[in-house]
C-alpha positions as CSV (number, residue, x, y, z in Angstrom):
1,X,0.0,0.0,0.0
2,X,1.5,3.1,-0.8
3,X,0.3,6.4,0.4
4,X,-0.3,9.8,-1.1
5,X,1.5,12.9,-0.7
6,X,0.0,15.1,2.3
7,X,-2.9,16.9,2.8
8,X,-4.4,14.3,0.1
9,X,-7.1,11.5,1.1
10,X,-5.7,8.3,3.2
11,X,-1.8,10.2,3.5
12,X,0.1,10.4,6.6
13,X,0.4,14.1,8.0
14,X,4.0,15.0,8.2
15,X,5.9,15.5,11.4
16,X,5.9,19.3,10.8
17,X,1.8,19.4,10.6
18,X,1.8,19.4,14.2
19,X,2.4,22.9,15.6
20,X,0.9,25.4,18.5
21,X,-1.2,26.7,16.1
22,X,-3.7,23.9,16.0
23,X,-5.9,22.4,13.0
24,X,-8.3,24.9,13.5
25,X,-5.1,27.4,12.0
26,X,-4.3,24.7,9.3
27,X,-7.6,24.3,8.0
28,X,-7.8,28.6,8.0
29,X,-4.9,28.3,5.8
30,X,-6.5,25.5,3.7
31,X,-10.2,26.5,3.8
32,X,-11.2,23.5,1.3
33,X,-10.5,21.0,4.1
34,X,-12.8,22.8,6.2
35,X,-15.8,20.7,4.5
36,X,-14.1,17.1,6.2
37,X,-15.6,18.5,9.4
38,X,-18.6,19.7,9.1
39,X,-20.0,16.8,11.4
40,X,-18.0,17.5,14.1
41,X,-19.7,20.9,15.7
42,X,-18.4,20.2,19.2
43,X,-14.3,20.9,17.4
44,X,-15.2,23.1,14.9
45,X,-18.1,25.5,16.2
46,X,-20.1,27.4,13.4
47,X,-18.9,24.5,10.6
48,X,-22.2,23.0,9.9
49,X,-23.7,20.5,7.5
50,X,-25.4,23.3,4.8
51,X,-29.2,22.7,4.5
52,X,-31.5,24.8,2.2
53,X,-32.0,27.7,5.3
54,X,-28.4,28.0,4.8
55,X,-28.0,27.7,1.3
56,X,-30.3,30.8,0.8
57,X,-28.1,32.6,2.9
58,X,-24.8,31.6,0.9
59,X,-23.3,29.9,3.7
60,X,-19.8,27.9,2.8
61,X,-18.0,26.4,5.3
62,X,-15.1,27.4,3.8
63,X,-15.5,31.0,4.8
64,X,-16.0,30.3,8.6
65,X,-13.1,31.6,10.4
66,X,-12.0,28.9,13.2
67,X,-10.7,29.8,16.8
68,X,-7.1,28.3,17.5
69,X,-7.5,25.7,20.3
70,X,-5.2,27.4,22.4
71,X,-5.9,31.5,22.9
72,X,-3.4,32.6,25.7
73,X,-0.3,31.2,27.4
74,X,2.1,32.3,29.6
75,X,5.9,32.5,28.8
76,X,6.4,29.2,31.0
77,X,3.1,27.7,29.6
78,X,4.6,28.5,26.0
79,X,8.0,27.0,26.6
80,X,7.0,23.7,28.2
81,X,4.2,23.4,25.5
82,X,7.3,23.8,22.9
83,X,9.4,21.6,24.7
84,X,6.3,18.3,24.8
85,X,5.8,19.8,20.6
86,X,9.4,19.1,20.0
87,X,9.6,15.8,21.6
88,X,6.4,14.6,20.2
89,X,7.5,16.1,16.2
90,X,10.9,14.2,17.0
91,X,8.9,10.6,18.1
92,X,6.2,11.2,15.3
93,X,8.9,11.7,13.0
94,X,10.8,8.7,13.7
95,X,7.8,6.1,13.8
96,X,6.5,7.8,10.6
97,X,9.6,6.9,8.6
98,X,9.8,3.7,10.0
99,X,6.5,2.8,9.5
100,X,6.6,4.0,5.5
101,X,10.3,2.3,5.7
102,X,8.8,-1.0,6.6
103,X,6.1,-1.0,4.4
104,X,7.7,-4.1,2.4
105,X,9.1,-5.8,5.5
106,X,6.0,-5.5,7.7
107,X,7.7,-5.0,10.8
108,X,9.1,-1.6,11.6
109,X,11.1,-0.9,15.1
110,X,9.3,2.3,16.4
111,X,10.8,5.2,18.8
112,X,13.0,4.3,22.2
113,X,13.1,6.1,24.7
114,X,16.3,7.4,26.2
115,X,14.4,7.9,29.9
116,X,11.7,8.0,31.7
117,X,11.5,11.8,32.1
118,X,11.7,11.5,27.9
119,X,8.9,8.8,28.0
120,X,7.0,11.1,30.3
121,X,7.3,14.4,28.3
122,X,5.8,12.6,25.2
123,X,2.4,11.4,26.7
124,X,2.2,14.6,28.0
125,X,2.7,15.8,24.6
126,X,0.0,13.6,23.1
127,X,-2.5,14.3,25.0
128,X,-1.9,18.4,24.2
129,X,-1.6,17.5,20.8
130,X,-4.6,15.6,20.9
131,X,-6.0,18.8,22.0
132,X,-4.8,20.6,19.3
133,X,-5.1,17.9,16.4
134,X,-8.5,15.8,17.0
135,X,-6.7,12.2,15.5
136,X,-10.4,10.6,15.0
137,X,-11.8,13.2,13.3
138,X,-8.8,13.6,10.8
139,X,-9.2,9.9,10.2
140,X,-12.7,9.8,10.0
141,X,-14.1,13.6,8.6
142,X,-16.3,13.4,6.0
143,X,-17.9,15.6,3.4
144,X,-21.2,16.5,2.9
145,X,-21.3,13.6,-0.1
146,X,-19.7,11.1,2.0
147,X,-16.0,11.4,0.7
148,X,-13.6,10.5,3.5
149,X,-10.0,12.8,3.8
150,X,-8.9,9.6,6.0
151,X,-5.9,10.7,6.9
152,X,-3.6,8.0,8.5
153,X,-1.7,7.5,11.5
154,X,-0.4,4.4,11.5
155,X,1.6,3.7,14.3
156,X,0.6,4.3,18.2
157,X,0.3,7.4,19.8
Protein backbone atom coordinates (compact mmCIF):
# COMPACT_ATOMS: atom_id res chain seq x y z
CA UNK A 1 0.00 0.00 0.00
CA UNK A 2 1.52 3.06 -0.75
CA UNK A 3 0.29 6.41 0.45
CA UNK A 4 -0.25 9.80 -1.08
CA UNK A 5 1.48 12.85 -0.69
CA UNK A 6 -0.01 15.08 2.32
CA UNK A 7 -2.90 16.94 2.84
CA UNK A 8 -4.41 14.34 0.07
CA UNK A 9 -7.12 11.50 1.14
CA UNK A 10 -5.65 8.34 3.15
CA UNK A 11 -1.77 10.20 3.48
CA UNK A 12 0.15 10.45 6.60
CA UNK A 13 0.43 14.08 7.97
CA UNK A 14 4.00 15.00 8.25
CA UNK A 15 5.95 15.54 11.42
CA UNK A 16 5.93 19.33 10.80
CA UNK A 17 1.80 19.43 10.58
CA UNK A 18 1.84 19.39 14.20
CA UNK A 19 2.45 22.86 15.57
CA UNK A 20 0.94 25.39 18.47
CA UNK A 21 -1.15 26.70 16.10
CA UNK A 22 -3.71 23.85 15.98
CA UNK A 23 -5.91 22.35 13.03
CA UNK A 24 -8.28 24.93 13.48
CA UNK A 25 -5.09 27.44 12.01
CA UNK A 26 -4.34 24.68 9.27
CA UNK A 27 -7.63 24.30 7.99
CA UNK A 28 -7.76 28.61 7.96
CA UNK A 29 -4.85 28.27 5.77
CA UNK A 30 -6.53 25.48 3.67
CA UNK A 31 -10.15 26.52 3.79
CA UNK A 32 -11.16 23.47 1.27
CA UNK A 33 -10.45 21.03 4.13
CA UNK A 34 -12.84 22.81 6.25
CA UNK A 35 -15.79 20.69 4.52
CA UNK A 36 -14.14 17.09 6.16
CA UNK A 37 -15.57 18.48 9.42
CA UNK A 38 -18.57 19.71 9.15
CA UNK A 39 -19.98 16.78 11.42
CA UNK A 40 -18.05 17.50 14.10
CA UNK A 41 -19.67 20.92 15.73
CA UNK A 42 -18.36 20.25 19.19
CA UNK A 43 -14.26 20.85 17.44
CA UNK A 44 -15.24 23.13 14.90
CA UNK A 45 -18.05 25.49 16.24
CA UNK A 46 -20.06 27.43 13.42
CA UNK A 47 -18.95 24.46 10.56
CA UNK A 48 -22.19 22.96 9.85
CA UNK A 49 -23.72 20.47 7.46
CA UNK A 50 -25.39 23.27 4.79
CA UNK A 51 -29.16 22.74 4.54
CA UNK A 52 -31.52 24.77 2.17
CA UNK A 53 -32.03 27.75 5.28
CA UNK A 54 -28.40 28.01 4.79
CA UNK A 55 -27.97 27.71 1.32
CA UNK A 56 -30.30 30.77 0.81
CA UNK A 57 -28.14 32.56 2.95
CA UNK A 58 -24.76 31.60 0.86
CA UNK A 59 -23.33 29.93 3.68
CA UNK A 60 -19.85 27.94 2.77
CA UNK A 61 -18.05 26.42 5.32
CA UNK A 62 -15.10 27.42 3.78
CA UNK A 63 -15.50 31.01 4.80
CA UNK A 64 -16.00 30.29 8.63
CA UNK A 65 -13.06 31.59 10.37
CA UNK A 66 -12.03 28.87 13.20
CA UNK A 67 -10.65 29.80 16.77
CA UNK A 68 -7.12 28.28 17.46
CA UNK A 69 -7.49 25.69 20.33
CA UNK A 70 -5.16 27.44 22.42
CA UNK A 71 -5.85 31.47 22.89
CA UNK A 72 -3.40 32.57 25.71
CA UNK A 73 -0.32 31.20 27.42
CA UNK A 74 2.06 32.35 29.57
CA UNK A 75 5.91 32.47 28.84
CA UNK A 76 6.41 29.20 31.05
CA UNK A 77 3.08 27.65 29.61
CA UNK A 78 4.59 28.54 26.01
CA UNK A 79 7.96 27.00 26.62
CA UNK A 80 6.97 23.68 28.18
CA UNK A 81 4.25 23.41 25.47
CA UNK A 82 7.33 23.83 22.90
CA UNK A 83 9.45 21.62 24.68
CA UNK A 84 6.34 18.32 24.80
CA UNK A 85 5.82 19.83 20.63
CA UNK A 86 9.44 19.12 19.99
CA UNK A 87 9.56 15.76 21.61
CA UNK A 88 6.42 14.64 20.15
CA UNK A 89 7.53 16.05 16.16
CA UNK A 90 10.94 14.20 16.97
CA UNK A 91 8.89 10.62 18.14
CA UNK A 92 6.18 11.15 15.33
CA UNK A 93 8.93 11.74 12.98
CA UNK A 94 10.78 8.69 13.74
CA UNK A 95 7.84 6.13 13.80
CA UNK A 96 6.50 7.76 10.62
CA UNK A 97 9.57 6.92 8.59
CA UNK A 98 9.79 3.67 9.99
CA UNK A 99 6.46 2.76 9.46
CA UNK A 100 6.63 4.02 5.50
CA UNK A 101 10.26 2.34 5.66
CA UNK A 102 8.78 -1.04 6.59
CA UNK A 103 6.11 -0.97 4.38
CA UNK A 104 7.70 -4.08 2.41
CA UNK A 105 9.10 -5.84 5.52
CA UNK A 106 5.97 -5.50 7.71
CA UNK A 107 7.72 -5.03 10.81
CA UNK A 108 9.05 -1.57 11.61
CA UNK A 109 11.11 -0.93 15.09
CA UNK A 110 9.27 2.33 16.44
CA UNK A 111 10.85 5.17 18.76
CA UNK A 112 12.98 4.32 22.21
CA UNK A 113 13.09 6.12 24.69
CA UNK A 114 16.28 7.39 26.25
CA UNK A 115 14.41 7.88 29.90
CA UNK A 116 11.65 8.03 31.72
CA UNK A 117 11.46 11.81 32.06
CA UNK A 118 11.66 11.53 27.93
CA UNK A 119 8.93 8.81 27.99
CA UNK A 120 7.01 11.11 30.30
CA UNK A 121 7.26 14.39 28.34
CA UNK A 122 5.76 12.61 25.22
CA UNK A 123 2.41 11.38 26.74
CA UNK A 124 2.25 14.59 28.01
CA UNK A 125 2.67 15.82 24.61
CA UNK A 126 0.03 13.59 23.05
CA UNK A 127 -2.50 14.32 25.02
CA UNK A 128 -1.86 18.42 24.21
CA UNK A 129 -1.64 17.55 20.84
CA UNK A 130 -4.64 15.63 20.90
CA UNK A 131 -6.01 18.79 22.02
CA UNK A 132 -4.83 20.59 19.33
CA UNK A 133 -5.13 17.90 16.45
CA UNK A 134 -8.50 15.82 17.01
CA UNK A 135 -6.75 12.18 15.47
CA UNK A 136 -10.43 10.61 15.02
CA UNK A 137 -11.79 13.20 13.29
CA UNK A 138 -8.81 13.61 10.85
CA UNK A 139 -9.23 9.88 10.20
CA UNK A 140 -12.70 9.81 9.98
CA UNK A 141 -14.08 13.60 8.65
CA UNK A 142 -16.26 13.37 6.04
CA UNK A 143 -17.85 15.59 3.36
CA UNK A 144 -21.24 16.54 2.87
CA UNK A 145 -21.30 13.62 -0.06
CA UNK A 146 -19.71 11.05 2.01
CA UNK A 147 -16.04 11.41 0.67
CA UNK A 148 -13.60 10.55 3.50
CA UNK A 149 -10.01 12.78 3.84
CA UNK A 150 -8.92 9.64 5.97
CA UNK A 151 -5.85 10.68 6.94
CA UNK A 152 -3.57 7.99 8.51
CA UNK A 153 -1.69 7.50 11.50
CA UNK A 154 -0.43 4.44 11.52
CA UNK A 155 1.61 3.73 14.34
CA UNK A 156 0.61 4.28 18.16
CA UNK A 157 0.32 7.41 19.81
Amino acid sequence: MSYSVFPSTNSIPPATFYNIQGLSMWLNQNPTYKNYFVNYPNLFPGLCTITSSLSSLKYNPQNVPLSPSVRTLSYNQYQQYTEQLQVFTRVYAFNSNAYVNSLPLGSPIYYSFSSYQELMTYKSSVAFVNKLYPFRAMARGTTENGQTLGWVIPFPL
